[in-house]
C-alpha positions in Angstrom: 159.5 227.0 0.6 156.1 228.2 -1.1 153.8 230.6 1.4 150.4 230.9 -0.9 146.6 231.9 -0.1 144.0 234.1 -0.8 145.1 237.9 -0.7 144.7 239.0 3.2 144.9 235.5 4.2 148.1 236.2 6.8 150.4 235.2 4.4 153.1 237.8 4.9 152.8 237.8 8.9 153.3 233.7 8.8 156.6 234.1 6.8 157.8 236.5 8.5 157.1 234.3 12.0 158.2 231.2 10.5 161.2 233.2 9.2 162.4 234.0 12.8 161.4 230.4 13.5 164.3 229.3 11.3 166.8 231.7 12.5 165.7 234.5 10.3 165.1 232.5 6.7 165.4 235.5 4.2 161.6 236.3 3.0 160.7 237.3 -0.5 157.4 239.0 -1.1 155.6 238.5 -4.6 154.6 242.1 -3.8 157.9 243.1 -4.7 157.6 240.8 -8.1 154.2 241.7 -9.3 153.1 244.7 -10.7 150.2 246.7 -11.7 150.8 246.0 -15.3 151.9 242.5 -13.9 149.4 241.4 -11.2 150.8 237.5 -12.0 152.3 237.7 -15.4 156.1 237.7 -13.4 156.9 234.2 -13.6 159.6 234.6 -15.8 161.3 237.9 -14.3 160.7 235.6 -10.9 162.7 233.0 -12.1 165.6 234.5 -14.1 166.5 237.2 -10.9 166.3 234.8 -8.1 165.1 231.4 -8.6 167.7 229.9 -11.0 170.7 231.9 -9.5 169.9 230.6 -6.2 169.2 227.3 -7.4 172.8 226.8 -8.7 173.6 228.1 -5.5 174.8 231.9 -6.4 173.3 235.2 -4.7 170.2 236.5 -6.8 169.1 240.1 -6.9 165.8 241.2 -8.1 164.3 244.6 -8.6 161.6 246.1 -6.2 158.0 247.0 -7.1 157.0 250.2 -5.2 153.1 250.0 -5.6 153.0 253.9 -4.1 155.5 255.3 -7.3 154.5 252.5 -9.8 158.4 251.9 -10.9 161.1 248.8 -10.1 163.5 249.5 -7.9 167.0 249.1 -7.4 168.2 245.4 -7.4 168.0 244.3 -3.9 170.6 241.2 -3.3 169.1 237.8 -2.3 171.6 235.3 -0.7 171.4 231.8 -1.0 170.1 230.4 2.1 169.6 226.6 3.4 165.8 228.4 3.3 164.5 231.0 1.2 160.5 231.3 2.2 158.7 233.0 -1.3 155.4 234.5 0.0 152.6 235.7 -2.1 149.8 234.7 -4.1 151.2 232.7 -6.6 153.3 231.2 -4.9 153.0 227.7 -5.3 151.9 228.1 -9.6 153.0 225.4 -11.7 156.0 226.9 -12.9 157.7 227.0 -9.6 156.1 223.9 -7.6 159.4 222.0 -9.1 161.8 224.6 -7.1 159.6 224.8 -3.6 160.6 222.2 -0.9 157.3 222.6 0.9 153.9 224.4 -0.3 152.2 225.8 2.2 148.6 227.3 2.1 147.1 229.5 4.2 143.2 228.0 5.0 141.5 231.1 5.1 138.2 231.1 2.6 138.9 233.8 -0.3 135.7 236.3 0.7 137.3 236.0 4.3 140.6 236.9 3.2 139.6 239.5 0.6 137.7 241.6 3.8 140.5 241.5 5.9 142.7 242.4 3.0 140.3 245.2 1.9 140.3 246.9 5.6 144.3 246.6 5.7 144.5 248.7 2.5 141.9 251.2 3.2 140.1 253.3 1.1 142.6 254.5 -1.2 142.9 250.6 -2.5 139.5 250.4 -3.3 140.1 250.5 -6.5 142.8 248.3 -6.9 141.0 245.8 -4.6 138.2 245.4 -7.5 140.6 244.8 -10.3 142.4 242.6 -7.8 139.4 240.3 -7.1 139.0 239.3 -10.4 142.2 238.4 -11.2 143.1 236.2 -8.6 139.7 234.3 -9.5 141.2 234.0 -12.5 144.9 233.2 -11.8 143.3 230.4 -9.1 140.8 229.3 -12.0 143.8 228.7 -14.4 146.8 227.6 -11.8 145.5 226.2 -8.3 147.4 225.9 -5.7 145.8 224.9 -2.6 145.4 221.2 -4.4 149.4 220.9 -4.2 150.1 222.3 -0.5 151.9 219.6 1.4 150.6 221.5 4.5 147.4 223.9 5.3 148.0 226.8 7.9 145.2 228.3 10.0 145.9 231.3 11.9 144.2 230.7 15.2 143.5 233.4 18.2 147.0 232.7 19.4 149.2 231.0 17.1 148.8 228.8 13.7 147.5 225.3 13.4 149.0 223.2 10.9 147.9 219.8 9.0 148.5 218.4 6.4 147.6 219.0 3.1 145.9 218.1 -0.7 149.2 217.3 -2.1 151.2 215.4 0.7 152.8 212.9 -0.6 152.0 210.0 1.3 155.4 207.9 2.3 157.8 211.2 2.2 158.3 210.5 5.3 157.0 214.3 6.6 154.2 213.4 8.7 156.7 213.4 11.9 154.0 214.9 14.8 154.2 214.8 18.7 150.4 213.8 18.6 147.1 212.6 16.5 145.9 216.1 15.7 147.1 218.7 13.8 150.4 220.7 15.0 150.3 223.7 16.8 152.6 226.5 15.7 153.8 229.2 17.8 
């Protein structure tokens, strides 16, 4: 299951609710994918460390980005799991759509999410935050992915709000709801 949106959109802090949600779903971060040489050039490192081993149902192991030391990591093992949530922007690109179950997408506009993100990271981003920008206009621009999320996820003052998205599939039977409106998570 996908986790995308805007850098700062909540991504992380959703997963890692909706991972406890499901009885602690393992979580991987495209933080620990992407790189400053490789801001969303990772597809295939992505796929050949964790999404095909896990797909054939075999533990995958991937190595670690530390943003601080600018180096990979040690492998860090992966099991399989009935669900693996892959959180990040990028997550839901065209190259992995065919592997996600769900795509969600956080619904927080991209100026809105870029703020927020800018005052987590501080000063000592700011930098990085202008190279950053520009990017994911681009990577968006060329690969969209809020056109194929099955759901859209607002964070609201308590808890998330969820409904469905641009690319449910209509008759995939998914729509199950307690009421009219949108669901209520947590």
């Amino acid at each position: 299951m996908g986790v995308d949106g805007h850098a700062g959109s909540g991504k992380s802090t959703f997963a890692g609710r909706l991972a406890a949600a499901l009885g602690g779903a393992p979580v991987l971060h495209l933080d620990d994918i992407a790189s400053h040489e490789q801001l969303f050039e990772w597809t295939d490192r992505l796929l050949t460390q964790v999404i095909r081993p896990l797909s054939q149902g075999e533990p995958a192991a991937y190595t670690p980005y530390d943003w601080r030391a600018r180096a990979f990591g040690p492998p860090r093992p992966l099991p399989p799991a009935p669900v693996v949530l892959l959180e990040g922007v990028g997550a839901g690109r065209r190259a992995l759509r065919p592997y996600l179950a769900e795509l969600l997408w956080m619904e927080l506009p991209r100026e809105e999410s870029w703020a927020r993100g800018r005052r987590r990271d501080g000063a000592e981003q700011r930098e990085f935050w202008d190279g950053w920008v520009a990017a994911e206009r681009a990577h968006f621009a060329a690969d969209p992915s809020r056109p194929h999320a099955g759901l859209l996820v607002r964070q609201r003052a308590e808890g998330y709000e969820v409904s469905p998205g641009p690319g449910r599939r209509p008759g995939s039977g998914q729509d199950v709801t307690l009421s009219d409106g949108p669901s209520a998570v947590w």
